[in-house]
C-alpha positions as semicolon CSV with decimal commas, in nm:
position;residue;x (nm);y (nm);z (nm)
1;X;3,576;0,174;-0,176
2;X;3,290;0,426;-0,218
3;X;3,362;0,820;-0,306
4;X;3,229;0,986;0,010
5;X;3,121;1,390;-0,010
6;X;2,948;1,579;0,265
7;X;2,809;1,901;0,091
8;X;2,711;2,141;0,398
9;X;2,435;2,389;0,287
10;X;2,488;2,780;0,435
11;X;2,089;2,767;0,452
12;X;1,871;2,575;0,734
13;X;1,545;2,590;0,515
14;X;1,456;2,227;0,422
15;X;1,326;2,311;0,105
16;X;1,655;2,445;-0,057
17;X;1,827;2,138;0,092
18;X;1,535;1,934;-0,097
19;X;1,570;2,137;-0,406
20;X;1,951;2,093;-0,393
21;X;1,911;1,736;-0,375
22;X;1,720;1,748;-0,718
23;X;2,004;1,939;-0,863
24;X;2,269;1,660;-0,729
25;X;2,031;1,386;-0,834
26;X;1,993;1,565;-1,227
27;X;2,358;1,543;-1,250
28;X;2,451;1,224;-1,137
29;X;2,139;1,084;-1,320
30;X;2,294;1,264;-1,666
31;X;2,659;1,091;-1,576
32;X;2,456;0,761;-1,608
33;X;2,420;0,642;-1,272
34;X;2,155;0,518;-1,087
35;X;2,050;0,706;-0,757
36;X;1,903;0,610;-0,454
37;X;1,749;0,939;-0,251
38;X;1,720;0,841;0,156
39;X;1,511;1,071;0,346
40;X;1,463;1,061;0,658
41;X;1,035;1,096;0,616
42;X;0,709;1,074;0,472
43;X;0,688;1,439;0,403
44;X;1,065;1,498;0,261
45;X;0,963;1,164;0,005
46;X;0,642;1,335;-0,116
47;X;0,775;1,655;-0,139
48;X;1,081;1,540;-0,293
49;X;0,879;1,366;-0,555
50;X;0,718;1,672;-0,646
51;X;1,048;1,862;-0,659
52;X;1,197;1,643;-0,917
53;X;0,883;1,700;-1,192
54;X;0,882;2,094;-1,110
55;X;1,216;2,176;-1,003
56;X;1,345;2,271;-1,340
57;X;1,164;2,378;-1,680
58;X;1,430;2,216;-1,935
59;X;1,516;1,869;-1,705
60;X;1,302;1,539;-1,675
61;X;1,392;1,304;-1,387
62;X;1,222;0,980;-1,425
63;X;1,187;0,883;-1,028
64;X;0,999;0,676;-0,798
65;X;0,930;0,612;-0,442
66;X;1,086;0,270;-0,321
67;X;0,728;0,187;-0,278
68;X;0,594;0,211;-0,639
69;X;0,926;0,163;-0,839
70;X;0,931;-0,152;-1,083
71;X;1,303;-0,134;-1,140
72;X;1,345;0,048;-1,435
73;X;1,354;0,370;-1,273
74;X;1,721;0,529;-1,247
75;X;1,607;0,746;-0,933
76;X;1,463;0,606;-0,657
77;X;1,338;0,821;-0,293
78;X;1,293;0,616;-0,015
79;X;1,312;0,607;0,400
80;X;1,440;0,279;0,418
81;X;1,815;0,108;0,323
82;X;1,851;0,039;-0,024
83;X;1,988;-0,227;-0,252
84;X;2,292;-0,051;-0,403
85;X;2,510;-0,089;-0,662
86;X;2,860;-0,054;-0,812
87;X;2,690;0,245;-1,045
88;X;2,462;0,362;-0,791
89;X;2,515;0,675;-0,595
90;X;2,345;0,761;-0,274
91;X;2,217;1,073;-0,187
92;X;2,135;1,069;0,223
93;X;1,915;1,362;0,365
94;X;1,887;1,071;0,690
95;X;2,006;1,136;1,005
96;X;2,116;0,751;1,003
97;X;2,466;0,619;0,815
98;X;2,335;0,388;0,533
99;X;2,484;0,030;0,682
100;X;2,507;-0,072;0,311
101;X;2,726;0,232;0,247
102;X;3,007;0,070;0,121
103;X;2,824;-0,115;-0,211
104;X;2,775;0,260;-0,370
105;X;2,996;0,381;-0,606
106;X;2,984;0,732;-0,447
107;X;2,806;0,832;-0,075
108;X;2,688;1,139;-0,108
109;X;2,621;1,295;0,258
110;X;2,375;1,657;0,254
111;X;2,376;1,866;0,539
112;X;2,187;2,163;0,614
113;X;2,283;2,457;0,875
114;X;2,003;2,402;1,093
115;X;2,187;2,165;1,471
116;X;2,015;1,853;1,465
117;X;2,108;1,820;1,104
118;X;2,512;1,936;1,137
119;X;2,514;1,714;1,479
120;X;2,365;1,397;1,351
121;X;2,589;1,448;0,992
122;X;2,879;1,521;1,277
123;X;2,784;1,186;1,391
124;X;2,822;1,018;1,081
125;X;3,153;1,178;0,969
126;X;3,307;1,027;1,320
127;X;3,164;0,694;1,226
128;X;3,354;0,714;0,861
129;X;3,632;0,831;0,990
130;X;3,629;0,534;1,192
131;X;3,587;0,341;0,942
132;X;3,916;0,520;0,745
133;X;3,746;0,593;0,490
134;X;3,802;0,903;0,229
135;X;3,595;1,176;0,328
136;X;3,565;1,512;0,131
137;X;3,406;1,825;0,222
138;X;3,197;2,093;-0,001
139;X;3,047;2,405;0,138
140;X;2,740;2,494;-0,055
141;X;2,589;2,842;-0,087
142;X;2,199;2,817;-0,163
143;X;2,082;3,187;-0,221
C-alpha cells in the first residue's frame, strides 16, 4: 500500500507550487528514492526542468524529461503515466489520479489555492477515499 500526502499550498501562483515541487523532489531524491514528477503540461515540464538546475545554489538534481531520460536518472518530469516502483515516489501537479498509483512507495498529491486545482485534487481525494486508502493532509505556507 502506497503512503499518500496531499500538501495544499496557501498560494495560487504556479511558480511557488513548481518551486515547491523542487524542494519535495531534493528531499526525497537525498532519502534515496527515485521520483517521478507528473505535470499536467508542456510548459510546467520545461519550466520545471529549469527549476531543478536553478532552484537552489548548494543542491544538484540530476533530472530528465520522460522524453530524453536513459534510465539512469533518479528524477524524471513527465505528462504521461509512469512506470513506478517499490522505491519510487510520485510527485502529481496533474489534475488526473495516476491509475498506476498503487506501485509507488509514497503518492505524493500538490495542490495549489487557485479552484480548478483544489476541485480537481477534491476529485482525487474522493476517488482514494474510495479506494480506502490512507490519506494524510499537510497545509503548506509558501511566502
Amino acid at each position: 500500500m502506497s503512503q499518500i500526502d496531499f500538501h495544499v499550498l496557501d498560494n495560487k501562483d504556479n511558480s511557488s507550487l513548481l518551486v515547491y515541487a523542487c524542494r519535495v523532489a531534493r528531499k526525497a531524491y537525498m532519502k534515496g528514492y527515485k521520483v517521478y514528477i507528473r505535470v499536467e503540461n508542456e510548459q510546467d515540464m520545461q519550466q520545471l526542468d529549469t527549476l531543478l538546475w536553478t532552484f537552489s545554489e548548494l543542491d544538484f538534481i540530476p533530472h530528465a524529461s520522460i522524453a530524453t531520460e536513459c534510465g539512469q536518472e533518479p528524477v524524471i518530469i513527465g505528462m504521461i503515466e509512469h512506470r513506478s516502483g517499490s522505491n519510487m515516489v510520485l510527485i502529481n501537479l496533474s489534475t488526473k489520479m495516476a491509475s498506476n498509483y498503487s506501485h509507488y512507495s509514497r503518492v505524493i498529491e500538490l495542490i495549489s489555492n487557485d479552484p480548478e486545482s483544489k476541485s480537481a485534487g477534491r476529485d482525487r481525494y474522493r476517488k482514494y477515499q474510495q479506494m480506502n486508502e490512507e490519506l494524510n493532509n499537510h497545509p503548506i505556507s509558501v511566502n
